[in-house]
TIDORO-274888 format. One record per residue (C-alpha): residue number from 1; y, x, z; residue in one letter. Coordinates in steps of 0.05 Angstrom, whole numbers. Each point is the difference from the previous one (the first is absolute). Layout:
+-----+--------+--------+--------+-----+
:   n :     c2 :     c1 :     c3 : res :
+-----+--------+--------+--------+-----+
: NUM :      Y :      X :      Z :   A :
...
+-----+--------+--------+--------+-----+
//
This chain:
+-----+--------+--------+--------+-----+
:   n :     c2 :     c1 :     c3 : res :
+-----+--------+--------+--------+-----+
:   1 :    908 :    839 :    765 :   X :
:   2 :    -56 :    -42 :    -13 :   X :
:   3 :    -53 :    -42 :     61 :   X :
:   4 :    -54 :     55 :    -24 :   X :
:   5 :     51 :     62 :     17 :   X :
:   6 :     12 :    -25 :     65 :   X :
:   7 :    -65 :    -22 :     14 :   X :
:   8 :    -17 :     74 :    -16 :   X :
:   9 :     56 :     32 :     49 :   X :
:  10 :    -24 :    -34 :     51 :   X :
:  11 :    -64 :     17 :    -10 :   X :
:  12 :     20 :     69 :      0 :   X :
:  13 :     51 :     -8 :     69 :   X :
:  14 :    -48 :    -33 :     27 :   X :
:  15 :    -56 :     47 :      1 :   X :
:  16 :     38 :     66 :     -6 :   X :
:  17 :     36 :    -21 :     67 :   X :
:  18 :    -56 :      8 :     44 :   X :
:  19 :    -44 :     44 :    -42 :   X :
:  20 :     19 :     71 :      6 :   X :
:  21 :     27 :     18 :    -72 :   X :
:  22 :     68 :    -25 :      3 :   X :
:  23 :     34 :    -62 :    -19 :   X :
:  24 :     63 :     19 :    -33 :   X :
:  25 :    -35 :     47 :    -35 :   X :
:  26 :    -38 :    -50 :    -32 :   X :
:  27 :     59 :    -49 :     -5 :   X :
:  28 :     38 :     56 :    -36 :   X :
:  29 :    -58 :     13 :    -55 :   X :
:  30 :    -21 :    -77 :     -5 :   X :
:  31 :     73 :    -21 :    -16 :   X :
:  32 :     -3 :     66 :    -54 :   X :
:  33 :    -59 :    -26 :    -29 :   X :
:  34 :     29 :    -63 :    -11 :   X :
:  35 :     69 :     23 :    -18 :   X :
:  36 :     26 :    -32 :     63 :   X :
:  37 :     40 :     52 :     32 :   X :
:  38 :     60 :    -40 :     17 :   X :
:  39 :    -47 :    -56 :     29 :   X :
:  40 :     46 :    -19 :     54 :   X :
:  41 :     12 :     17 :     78 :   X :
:  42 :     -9 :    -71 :      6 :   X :
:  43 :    -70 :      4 :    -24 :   X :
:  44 :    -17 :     62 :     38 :   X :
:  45 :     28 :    -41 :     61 :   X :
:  46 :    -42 :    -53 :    -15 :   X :
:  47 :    -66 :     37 :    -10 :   X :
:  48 :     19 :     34 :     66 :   X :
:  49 :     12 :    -68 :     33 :   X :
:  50 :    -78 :     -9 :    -26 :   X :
:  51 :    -33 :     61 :     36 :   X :
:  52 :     44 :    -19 :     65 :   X :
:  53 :    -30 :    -76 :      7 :   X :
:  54 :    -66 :     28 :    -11 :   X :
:  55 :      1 :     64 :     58 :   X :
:  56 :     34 :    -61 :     31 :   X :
:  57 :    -64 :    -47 :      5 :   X :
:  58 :    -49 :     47 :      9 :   X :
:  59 :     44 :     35 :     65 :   X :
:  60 :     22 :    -72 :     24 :   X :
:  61 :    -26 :      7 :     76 :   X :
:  62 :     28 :     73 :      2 :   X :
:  63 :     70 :    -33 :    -24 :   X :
:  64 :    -10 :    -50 :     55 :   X :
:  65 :    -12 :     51 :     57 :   X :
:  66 :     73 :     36 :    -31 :   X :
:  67 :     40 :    -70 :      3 :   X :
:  68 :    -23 :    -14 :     75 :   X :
:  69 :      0 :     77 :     24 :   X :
:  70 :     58 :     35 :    -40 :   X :
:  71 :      2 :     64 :     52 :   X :
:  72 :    -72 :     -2 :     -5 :   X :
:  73 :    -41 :     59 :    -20 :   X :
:  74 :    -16 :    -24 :    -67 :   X :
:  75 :     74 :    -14 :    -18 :   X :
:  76 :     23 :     73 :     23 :   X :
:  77 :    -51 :     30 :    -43 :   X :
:  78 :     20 :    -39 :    -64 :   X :
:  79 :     73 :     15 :     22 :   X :
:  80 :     -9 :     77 :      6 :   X :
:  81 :    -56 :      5 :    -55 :   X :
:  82 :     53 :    -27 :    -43 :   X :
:  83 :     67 :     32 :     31 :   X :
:  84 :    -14 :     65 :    -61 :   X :
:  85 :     -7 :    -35 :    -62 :   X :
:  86 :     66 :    -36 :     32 :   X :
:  87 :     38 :     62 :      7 :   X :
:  88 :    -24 :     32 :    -62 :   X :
:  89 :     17 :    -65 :    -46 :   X :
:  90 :     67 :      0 :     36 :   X :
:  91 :     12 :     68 :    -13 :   X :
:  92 :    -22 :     20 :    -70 :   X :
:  93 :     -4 :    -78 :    -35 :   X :
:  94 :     36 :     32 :    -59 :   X :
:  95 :    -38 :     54 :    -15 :   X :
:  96 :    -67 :    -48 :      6 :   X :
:  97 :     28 :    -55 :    -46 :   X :
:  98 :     18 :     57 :    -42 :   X :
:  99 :    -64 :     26 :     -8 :   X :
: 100 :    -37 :    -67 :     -2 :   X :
: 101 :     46 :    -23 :    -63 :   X :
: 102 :    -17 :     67 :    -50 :   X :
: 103 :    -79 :      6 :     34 :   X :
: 104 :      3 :     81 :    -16 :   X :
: 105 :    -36 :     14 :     64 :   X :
: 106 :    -44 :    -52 :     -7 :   X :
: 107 :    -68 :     43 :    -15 :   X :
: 108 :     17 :     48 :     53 :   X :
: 109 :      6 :    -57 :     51 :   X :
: 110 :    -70 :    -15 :    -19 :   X :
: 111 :    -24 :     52 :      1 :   X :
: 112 :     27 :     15 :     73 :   X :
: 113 :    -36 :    -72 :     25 :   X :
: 114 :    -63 :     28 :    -19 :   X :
: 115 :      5 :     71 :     27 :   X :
: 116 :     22 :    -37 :     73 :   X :
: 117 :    -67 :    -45 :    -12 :   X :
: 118 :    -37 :     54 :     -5 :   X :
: 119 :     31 :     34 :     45 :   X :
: 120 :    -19 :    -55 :     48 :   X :
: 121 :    -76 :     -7 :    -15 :   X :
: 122 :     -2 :     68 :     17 :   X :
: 123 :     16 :      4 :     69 :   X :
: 124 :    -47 :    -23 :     61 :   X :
: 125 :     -9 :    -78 :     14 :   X :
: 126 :     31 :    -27 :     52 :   X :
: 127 :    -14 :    -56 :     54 :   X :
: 128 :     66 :    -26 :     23 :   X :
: 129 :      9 :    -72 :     -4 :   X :
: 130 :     72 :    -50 :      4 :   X :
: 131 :      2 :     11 :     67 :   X :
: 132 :     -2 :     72 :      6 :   X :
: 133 :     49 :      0 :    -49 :   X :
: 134 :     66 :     33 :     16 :   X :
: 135 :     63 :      9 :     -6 :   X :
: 136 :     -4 :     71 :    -33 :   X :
: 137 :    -47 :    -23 :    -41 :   X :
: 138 :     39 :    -56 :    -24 :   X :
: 139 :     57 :     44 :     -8 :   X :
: 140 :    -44 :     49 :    -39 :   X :
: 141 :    -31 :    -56 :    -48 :   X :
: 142 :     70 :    -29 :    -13 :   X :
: 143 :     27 :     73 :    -17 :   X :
: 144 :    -48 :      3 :    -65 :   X :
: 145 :     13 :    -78 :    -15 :   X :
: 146 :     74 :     34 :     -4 :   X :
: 147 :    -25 :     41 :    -55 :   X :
: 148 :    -31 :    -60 :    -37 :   X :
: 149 :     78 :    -20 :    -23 :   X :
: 150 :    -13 :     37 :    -60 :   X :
: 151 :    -28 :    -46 :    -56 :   X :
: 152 :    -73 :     22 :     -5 :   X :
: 153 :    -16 :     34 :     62 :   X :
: 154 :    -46 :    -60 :     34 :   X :
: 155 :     25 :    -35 :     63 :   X :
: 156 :    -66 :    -19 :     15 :   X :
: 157 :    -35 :     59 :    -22 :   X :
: 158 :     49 :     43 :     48 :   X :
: 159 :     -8 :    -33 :     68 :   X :
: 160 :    -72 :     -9 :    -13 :   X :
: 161 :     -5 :     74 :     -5 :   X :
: 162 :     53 :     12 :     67 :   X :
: 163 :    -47 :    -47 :     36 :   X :
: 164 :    -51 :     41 :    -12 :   X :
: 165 :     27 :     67 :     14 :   X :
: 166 :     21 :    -35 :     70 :   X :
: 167 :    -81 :    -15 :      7 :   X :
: 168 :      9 :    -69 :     -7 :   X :
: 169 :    -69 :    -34 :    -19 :   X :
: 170 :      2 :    -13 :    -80 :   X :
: 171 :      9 :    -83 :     19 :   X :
: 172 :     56 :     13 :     43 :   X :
: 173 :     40 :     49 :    -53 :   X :
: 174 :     -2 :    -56 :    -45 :   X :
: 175 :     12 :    -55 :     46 :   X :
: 176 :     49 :     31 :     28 :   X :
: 177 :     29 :     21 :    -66 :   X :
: 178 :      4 :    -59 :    -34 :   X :
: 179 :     24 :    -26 :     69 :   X :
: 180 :     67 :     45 :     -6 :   X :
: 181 :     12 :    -28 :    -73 :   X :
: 182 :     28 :    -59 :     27 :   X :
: 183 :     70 :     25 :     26 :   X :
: 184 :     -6 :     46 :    -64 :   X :
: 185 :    -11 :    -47 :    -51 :   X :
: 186 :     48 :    -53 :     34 :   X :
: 187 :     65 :     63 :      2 :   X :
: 188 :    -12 :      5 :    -67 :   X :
: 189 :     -4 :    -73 :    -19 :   X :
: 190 :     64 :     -1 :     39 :   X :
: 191 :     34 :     56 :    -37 :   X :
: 192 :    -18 :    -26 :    -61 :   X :
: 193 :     32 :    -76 :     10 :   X :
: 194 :     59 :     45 :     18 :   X :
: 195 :      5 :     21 :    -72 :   X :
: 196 :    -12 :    -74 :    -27 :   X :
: 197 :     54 :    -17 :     40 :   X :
: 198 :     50 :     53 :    -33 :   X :
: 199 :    -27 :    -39 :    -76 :   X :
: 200 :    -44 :     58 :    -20 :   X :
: 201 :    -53 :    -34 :    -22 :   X :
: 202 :    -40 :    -15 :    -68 :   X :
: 203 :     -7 :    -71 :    -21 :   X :
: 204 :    -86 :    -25 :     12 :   X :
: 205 :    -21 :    -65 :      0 :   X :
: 206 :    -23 :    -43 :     49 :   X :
: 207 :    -70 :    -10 :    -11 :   X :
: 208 :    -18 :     82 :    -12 :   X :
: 209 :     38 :     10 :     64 :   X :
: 210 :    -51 :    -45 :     36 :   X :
: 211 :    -53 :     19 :    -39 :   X :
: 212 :     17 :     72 :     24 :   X :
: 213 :      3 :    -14 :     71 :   X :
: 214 :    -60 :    -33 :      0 :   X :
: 215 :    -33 :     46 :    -35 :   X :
: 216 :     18 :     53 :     45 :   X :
: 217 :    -15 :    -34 :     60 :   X :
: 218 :    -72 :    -25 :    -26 :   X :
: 219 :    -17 :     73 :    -12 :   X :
: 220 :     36 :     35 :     54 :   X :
: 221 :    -41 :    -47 :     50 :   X :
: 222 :    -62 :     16 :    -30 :   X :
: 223 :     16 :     81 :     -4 :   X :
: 224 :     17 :     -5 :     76 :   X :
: 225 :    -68 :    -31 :     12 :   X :
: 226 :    -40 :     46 :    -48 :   X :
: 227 :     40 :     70 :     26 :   X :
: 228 :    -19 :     -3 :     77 :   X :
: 229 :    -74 :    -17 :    -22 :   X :
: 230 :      5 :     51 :    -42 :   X :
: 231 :     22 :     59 :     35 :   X :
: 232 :    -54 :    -14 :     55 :   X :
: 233 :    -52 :     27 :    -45 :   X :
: 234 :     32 :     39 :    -54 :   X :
: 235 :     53 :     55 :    -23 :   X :
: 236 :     62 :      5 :    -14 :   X :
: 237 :    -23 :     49 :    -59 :   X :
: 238 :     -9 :    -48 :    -49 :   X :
: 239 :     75 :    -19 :     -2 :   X :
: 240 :     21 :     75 :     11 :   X :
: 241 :    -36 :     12 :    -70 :   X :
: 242 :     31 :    -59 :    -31 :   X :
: 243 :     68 :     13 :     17 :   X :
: 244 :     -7 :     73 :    -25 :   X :
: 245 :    -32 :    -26 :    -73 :   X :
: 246 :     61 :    -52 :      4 :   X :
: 247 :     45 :     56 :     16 :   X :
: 248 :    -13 :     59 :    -48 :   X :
: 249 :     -5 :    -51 :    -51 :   X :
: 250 :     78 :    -22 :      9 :   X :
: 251 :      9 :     70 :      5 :   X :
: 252 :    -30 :      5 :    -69 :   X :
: 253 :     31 :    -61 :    -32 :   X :
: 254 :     72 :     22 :     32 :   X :
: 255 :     -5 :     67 :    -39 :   X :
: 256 :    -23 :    -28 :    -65 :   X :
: 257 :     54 :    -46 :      5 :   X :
: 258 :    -40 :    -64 :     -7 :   X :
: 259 :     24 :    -18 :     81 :   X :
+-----+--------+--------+--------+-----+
//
């Protein structure tokens, strides 16, 4: 894999992270495009590693107030908001990895983000800020980031959407979205070394693996910054038609045999 590949995937992790169309959807038809389907773990670990440094920085005083009040309220909402997609990995990890390795279901998990975006511009705006957030919400949001274990149903895009069908305000469904990626992103990192460890991994050099990291961080900070501006103004819409274009067209591609 060349500097320019990796440069590329990170891009791609980077942005699709926080952006509501899916990362490993993206990962999965970048690494197709450039015939890189046995890219390594070790890389997706790496580009992973990326998008957690950069939620990292930007949520460094939040980390702070977790380190010096673990019981807080803050920590118990990250713990239960991510206690589902725990369960859930726990529970079904084979049938995921599974599904992720062939990508059939791929344009159908597209195509389910964008109905749940849409789904979530449609219903009343709410008010509630961080702290009127609650448990049952946090419970609630973490339920459909439990759903976002299969490869191209968005993370992001999911607990945006819970947030808002809690009536959290549009900045605080994507703060505290992108918030609750941290424990997510960091399991996975976690289960992932656990497979380097076993020796399943795929030879990469050095200098694409930092060129992937840094990649992904550059671009995952800047997704971060552009998403909650974003959403303060604008819809969700946008992505919900883009994921369905992306999707059908897999669809497509899958039944002509080309994907």
């Amino acid at each position: 894999m060349s500097k320019l590949e990796a440069f590329i995937l990170g891009i791609i992790q980077g942005l699709t992270e926080f952006i509501p169309i899916s990362s490993t959807g993206h990962l999965f038809i970048g690494r197709s495009l450039f015939g890189l389907k046995e890219a390594g773990l070790f890389l997706d670990t790496m580009l992973h590693i990326g998008t957690l440094i950069a939620v990292l920085v930007i949520y460094k005083h939040e980390l702070w107030t977790i380190i010096k009040k673990p019981f807080g309220k803050l920590s118990m909402l990250l713990v239960i908001g991510t206690l589902p997609a725990v369960f859930v990995g726990l529970l079904f990890s084979n049938m995921f990895e599974s599904i992720s390795q062939t990508g059939i279901t791929l344009g159908w998990e597209f195509i389910f983000t964008g109905i749940i975006l849409w789904m979530a511009e449609s219903v009343k705006k709410g008010r509630k800020k961080m702290e009127n957030l609650g448990y049952i919400d946090a419970l609630f949001i973490g339920s459909f980031q439990a759903l976002a274990i299969l490869p191209a149903v968005s993370r992001s895009g999911l607990t945006i959407a819970a947030g808002l069908f809690r009536k959290l305000d549009r900045e605080t469904a994507a703060y505290f979205s992108f918030l609750l990626s941290i424990p997510a992103i960091a399991g996975g990192i976690v289960f992932e070394f656990g497979d380097i460890l076993s020796g399943n991994v795929e030879a990469v050099s050095f200098g694409s693996l930092f060129v992937a990291t840094l990649s992904s961080a550059l671009f995952g900070y800047f997704a971060i910054v552009w998403m909650i501006g974003y959403l303060k103004r604008k819809s969700l819409k946008i992505f919900a038609y883009y994921v369905w274009i992306l999707g059908f067209t897999i669809l497509t591609l899958q039944f002509m045999n080309i994907l």
